[in-house]
N, C-alpha and C positions, 0 to 999 in steps of 0.2 A: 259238434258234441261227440258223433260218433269218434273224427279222429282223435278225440283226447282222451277216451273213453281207452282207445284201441292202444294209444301210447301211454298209460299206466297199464295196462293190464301186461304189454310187452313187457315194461322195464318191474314191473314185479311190485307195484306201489302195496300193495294188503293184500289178505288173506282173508276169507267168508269165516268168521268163528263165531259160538256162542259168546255173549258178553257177562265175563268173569263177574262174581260176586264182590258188591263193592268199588270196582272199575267203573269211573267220568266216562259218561258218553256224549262226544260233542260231535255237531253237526254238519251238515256240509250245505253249499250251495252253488247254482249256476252263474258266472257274470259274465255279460258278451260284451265285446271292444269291436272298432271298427281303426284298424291299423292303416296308419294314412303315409303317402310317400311327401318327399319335402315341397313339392308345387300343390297340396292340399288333395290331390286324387288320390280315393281308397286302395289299399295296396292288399287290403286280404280281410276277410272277417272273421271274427277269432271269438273261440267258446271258449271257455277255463274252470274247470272246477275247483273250487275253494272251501278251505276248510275255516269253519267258526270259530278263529284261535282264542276270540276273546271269551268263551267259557273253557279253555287252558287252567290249567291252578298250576303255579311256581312252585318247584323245588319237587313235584306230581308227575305232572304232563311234562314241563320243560324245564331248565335251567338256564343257561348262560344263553343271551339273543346277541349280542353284540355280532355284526359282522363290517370289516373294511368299503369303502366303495372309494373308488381314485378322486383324487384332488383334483380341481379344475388345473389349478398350477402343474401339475404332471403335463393334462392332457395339450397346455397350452407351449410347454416345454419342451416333449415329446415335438407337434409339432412345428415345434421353431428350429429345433435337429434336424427332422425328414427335411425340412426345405433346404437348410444350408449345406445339406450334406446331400443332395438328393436322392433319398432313400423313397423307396417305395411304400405306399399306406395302403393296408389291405384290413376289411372290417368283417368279422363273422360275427355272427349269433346263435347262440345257443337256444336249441328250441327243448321246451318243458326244464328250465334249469333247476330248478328248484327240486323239482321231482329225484336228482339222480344225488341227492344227500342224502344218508343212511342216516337214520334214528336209534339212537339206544334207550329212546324213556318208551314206557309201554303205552299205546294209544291206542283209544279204539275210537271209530267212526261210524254214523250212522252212513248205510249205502247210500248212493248217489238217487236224487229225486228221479224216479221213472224206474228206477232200474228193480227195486223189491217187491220179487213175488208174493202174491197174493198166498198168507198165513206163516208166510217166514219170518222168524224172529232172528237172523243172524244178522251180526255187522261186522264192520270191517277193520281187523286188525293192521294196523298201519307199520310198514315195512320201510320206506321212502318217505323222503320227504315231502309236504303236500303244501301247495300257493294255501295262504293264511295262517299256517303253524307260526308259534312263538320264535319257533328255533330254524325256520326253513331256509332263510338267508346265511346264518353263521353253519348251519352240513352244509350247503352247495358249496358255501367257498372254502370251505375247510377240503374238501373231498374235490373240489379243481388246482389248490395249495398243492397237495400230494401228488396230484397226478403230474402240474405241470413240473412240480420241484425234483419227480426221478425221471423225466425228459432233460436232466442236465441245468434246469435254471434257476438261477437265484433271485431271492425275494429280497426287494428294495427294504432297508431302514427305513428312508424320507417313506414310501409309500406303500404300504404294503400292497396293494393292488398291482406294481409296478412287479414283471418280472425279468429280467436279463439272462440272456446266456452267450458267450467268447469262447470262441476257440481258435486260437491264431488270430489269423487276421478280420474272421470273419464276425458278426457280430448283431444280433437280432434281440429286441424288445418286444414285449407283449404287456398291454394295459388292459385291465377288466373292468366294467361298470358293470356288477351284479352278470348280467344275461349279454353285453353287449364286450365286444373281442376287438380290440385295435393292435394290429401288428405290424414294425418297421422293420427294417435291416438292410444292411450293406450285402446282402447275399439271399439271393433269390432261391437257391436251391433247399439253403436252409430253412425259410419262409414254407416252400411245398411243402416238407418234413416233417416240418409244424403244425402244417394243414392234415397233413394225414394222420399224426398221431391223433390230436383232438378227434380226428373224426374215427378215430378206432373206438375213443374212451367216451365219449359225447356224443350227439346227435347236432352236428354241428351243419350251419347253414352260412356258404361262401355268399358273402353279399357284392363278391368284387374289390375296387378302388372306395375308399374311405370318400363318400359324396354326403350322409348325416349322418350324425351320431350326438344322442342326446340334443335332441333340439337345436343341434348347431350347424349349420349347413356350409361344408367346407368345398372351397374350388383351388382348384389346381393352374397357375401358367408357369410360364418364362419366368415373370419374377418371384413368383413365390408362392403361397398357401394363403389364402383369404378367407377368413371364418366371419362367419356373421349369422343372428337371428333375425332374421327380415321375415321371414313367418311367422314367427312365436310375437315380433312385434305389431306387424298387421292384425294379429289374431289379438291384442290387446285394443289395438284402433278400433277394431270393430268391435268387441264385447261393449266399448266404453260410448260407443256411439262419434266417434273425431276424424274416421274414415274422408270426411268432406270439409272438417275444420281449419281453420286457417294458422299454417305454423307459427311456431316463434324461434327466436334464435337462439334464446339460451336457456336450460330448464330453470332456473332459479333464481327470482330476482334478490338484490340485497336486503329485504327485510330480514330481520330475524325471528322465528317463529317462535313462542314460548307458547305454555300451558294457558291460556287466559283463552276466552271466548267461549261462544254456544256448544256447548256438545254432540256431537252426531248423530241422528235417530237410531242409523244404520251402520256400527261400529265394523261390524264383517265385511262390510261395502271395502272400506277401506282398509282393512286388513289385508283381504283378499287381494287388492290390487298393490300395496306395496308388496307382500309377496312376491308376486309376478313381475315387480322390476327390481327385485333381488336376485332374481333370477338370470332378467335381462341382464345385469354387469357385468356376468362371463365376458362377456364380447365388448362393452359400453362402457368402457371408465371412462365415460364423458360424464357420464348420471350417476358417478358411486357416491362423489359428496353428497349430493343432492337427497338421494335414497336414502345414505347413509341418517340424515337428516332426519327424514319423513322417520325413519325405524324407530327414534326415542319415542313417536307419541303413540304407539300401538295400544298399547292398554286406552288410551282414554282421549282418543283424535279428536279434536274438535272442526268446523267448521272451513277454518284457515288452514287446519291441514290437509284436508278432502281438494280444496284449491290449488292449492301448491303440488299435492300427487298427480292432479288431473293439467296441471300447466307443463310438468315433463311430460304425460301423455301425448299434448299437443305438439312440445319439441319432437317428439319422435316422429310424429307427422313428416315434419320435413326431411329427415334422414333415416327413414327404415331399415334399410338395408348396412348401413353405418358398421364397421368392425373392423379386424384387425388384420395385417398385413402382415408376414413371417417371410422376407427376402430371401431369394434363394441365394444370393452373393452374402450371406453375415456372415459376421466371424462370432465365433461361438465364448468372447469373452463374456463376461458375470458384471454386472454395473448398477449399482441401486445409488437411487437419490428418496432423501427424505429432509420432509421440513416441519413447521407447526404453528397454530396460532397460539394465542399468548391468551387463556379465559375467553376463550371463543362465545363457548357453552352460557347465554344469559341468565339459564336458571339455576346450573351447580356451577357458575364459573372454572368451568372445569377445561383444559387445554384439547385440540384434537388436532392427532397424529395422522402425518399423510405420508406413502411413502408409495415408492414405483419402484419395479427391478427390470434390470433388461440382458437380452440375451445376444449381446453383440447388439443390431438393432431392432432388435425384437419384443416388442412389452410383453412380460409373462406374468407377471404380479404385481399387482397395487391393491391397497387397502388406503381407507381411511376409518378410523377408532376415535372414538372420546377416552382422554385419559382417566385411568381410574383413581389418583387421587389431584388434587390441584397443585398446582405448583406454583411457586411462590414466585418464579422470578422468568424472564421467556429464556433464558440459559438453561434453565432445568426442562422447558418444557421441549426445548429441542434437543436435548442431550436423550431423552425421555422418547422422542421419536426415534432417532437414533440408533435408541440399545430397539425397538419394535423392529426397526428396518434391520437389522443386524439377525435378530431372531428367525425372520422369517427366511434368511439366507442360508443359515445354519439348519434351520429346522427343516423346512418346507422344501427349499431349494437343494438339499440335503448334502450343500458342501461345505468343507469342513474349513473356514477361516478364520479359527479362530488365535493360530497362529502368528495370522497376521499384523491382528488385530492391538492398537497403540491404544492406552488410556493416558491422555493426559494427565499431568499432575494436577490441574485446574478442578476434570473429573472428581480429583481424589477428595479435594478439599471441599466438592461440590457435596460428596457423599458423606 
């Protein structure tokens, strides 16, 4: 508490003033975390003080909250490049990031619990941005935008989080998740440069070679970059009690699951845990159909789908540690496959769409969707896939093929 205490008052988070006539006074409080390293041991213990955004009033206190956070498809992207090119991964983190957004709506805060003198009536006018503000995510990133944008580099289309900078031959990438820093490049000197500007502009913490980030625990060999959640999975085995249960081999048998049967007592039960293997597909397109599945009966799960959630649990049993391989020998061509069932969907007869991208031989994106209207014939329902897999090339993958790209006359007559 002390150090976080010590680090606003450094960077200049508020100011002691009387509370203006008229002026919201919202609250603050203490939340303690216990930050863990990716084999499960505690790596540090962490106070934070936070601010009550939810007594905030729009258009008052804040306006616009929107802020970027990078695409799994970047980060999966990014690393299927460092491997084939073999570029260096190096991971910082920014400590108190939120805190170094500048504020323009006027806020005031009640002082931190412990800290107000006995008969003072003053509080704290807030200068910085503070962890729980409406707005504290869109100033950090808009206020790390500027800074890294006059360091020379440019902000990705596809991702805004993605930042580049070239100069000859040399050539270095930076990806942000909120507070967490991934940087590659074909030049090491530029990389240090890097490191030291942040660290003029930020309070920035070298964590070394890229070993986790976001729950994703990446190893390095010969052949290549290996991602995988084998902790975030284990740590699912065990909340759910399967730790000792005996595997299966495939998560999904071929029944098909509709809306019929007993309703759930405990509908968060199973919320909660398809959550957490939406999660898992980062790394797992073994379970995305599967999930994908479990996700239509959110609202109103019955019985048969608490079953079928908890029989992928036990498939992961047998492969935990299970994920993806990024060679270090690919070649960096662009290659999507996609297909579709024909009224898969039992209850809106509706088609669903599956598709994979790859990076030479590198999986970097799949999805599977239910279509949103039905289609009449399994030519529409794959042409329908198709123009998805197409989209997400264009969009997501953020190249441009559209040149390339032939409509058949068949198409035309289809539309």
């Amino acid at each position: 508490m002390t150090e976080e205490l010590q680090a606003l008052h450094a960077n200049g988070t508020w100011t002691l003033t009387s509370l203006p006539l008229g002026k919201i006074l919202i609250g603050c409080k203490w939340v303690y975390k216990l930050k863990h390293n990716s084999d499960g041991s505690i790596d540090r213990y962490k106070a934070r003080l936070v601010a009550k955004g939810f007594t905030q009033a729009e258009g008052i206190d804040y306006h616009d909250t929107f802020s970027p956070t990078a695409k799994m498809i970047t980060v999966r992207c990014l690393l299927a490049l460092a491997a084939s090119q073999s570029w260096s991964l190096h991971q910082l983190d920014v400590n108190n990031a939120f805190l170094h957004g500048d504020l323009h709506e006027e806020i005031y805060m009640s002082p931190p619990p412990g800290l107000r003198r006995q008969g003072e009536n003053l509080v704290c006018r807030l200068h910085k941005s503070l962890y729980g503000l409406k707005q504290a995510s869109r100033q950090w990133f808009a206020k790390f935008t500027s800074a890294i944008i006059s360091a020379g580099f440019q902000q990705s289309k596809a991702d805004y989080s993605l930042f580049t900078k070239k100069s000859g031959i040399s050539f270095t990438a930076l990806l942000i998740y909120v507070d967490d820093i991934v940087i590659t490049g074909n030049d090491a000197s530029a990389i240090n440069s890097l490191k030291s500007f942040l660290r003029d502009h930020f309070r920035i913490k070298d964590l070394g070679d890229l070993k986790y980030f976001l729950g994703i625990e990446v190893s390095r060999s010969k052949q290549g970059i290996y991602i995988s959640q084998r902790k975030y999975a284990l740590e699912i085995l065990k909340d759910y009690g399967f730790l000792g249960a005996r595997p299966i081999a495939f998560p999904m048998d071929d029944t098909k699951l509709s809306d019929k049967g007993e309703l759930l007592k405990d509908p968060e039960k199973y919320r909660r845990l398809v959550g957490r293997l939406i999660y898992l597909t980062i790394t797992r397109p073994d379970i995305t159909y599967s999930v994908h599945v479990l996700s239509r009966f959110m609202h109103e799960p019955r019985i048969s789908h608490m079953d079928a959630a908890l029989r992928i649990v036990r498939y992961l049993k047998a492969t935990p540690g299970q994920g993806l391989l990024f060679r270090s020998d690919n070649q960096t061509k662009l290659t999507a496959f996609c297909d579709s069932d024909w009224a898969g969907c039992p209850i809106t007869r509706r088609s669903t769409t599956g598709y994979c991208v790859f990076l030479g031989g590198s999986l970097i994106s799949w999805r599977t969707k239910r279509q949103k209207t039905v289609s009449l014939s399994s030519a529409e329902a794959e042409y329908r896939a198709m123009a998805g897999a197409c989209c997400e090339i264009v969009v997501d993958c953020g190249v441009n093929i559209t040149k390339n790209i032939r409509i058949p006359s068949f198409e035309k007559r289809l539309q």
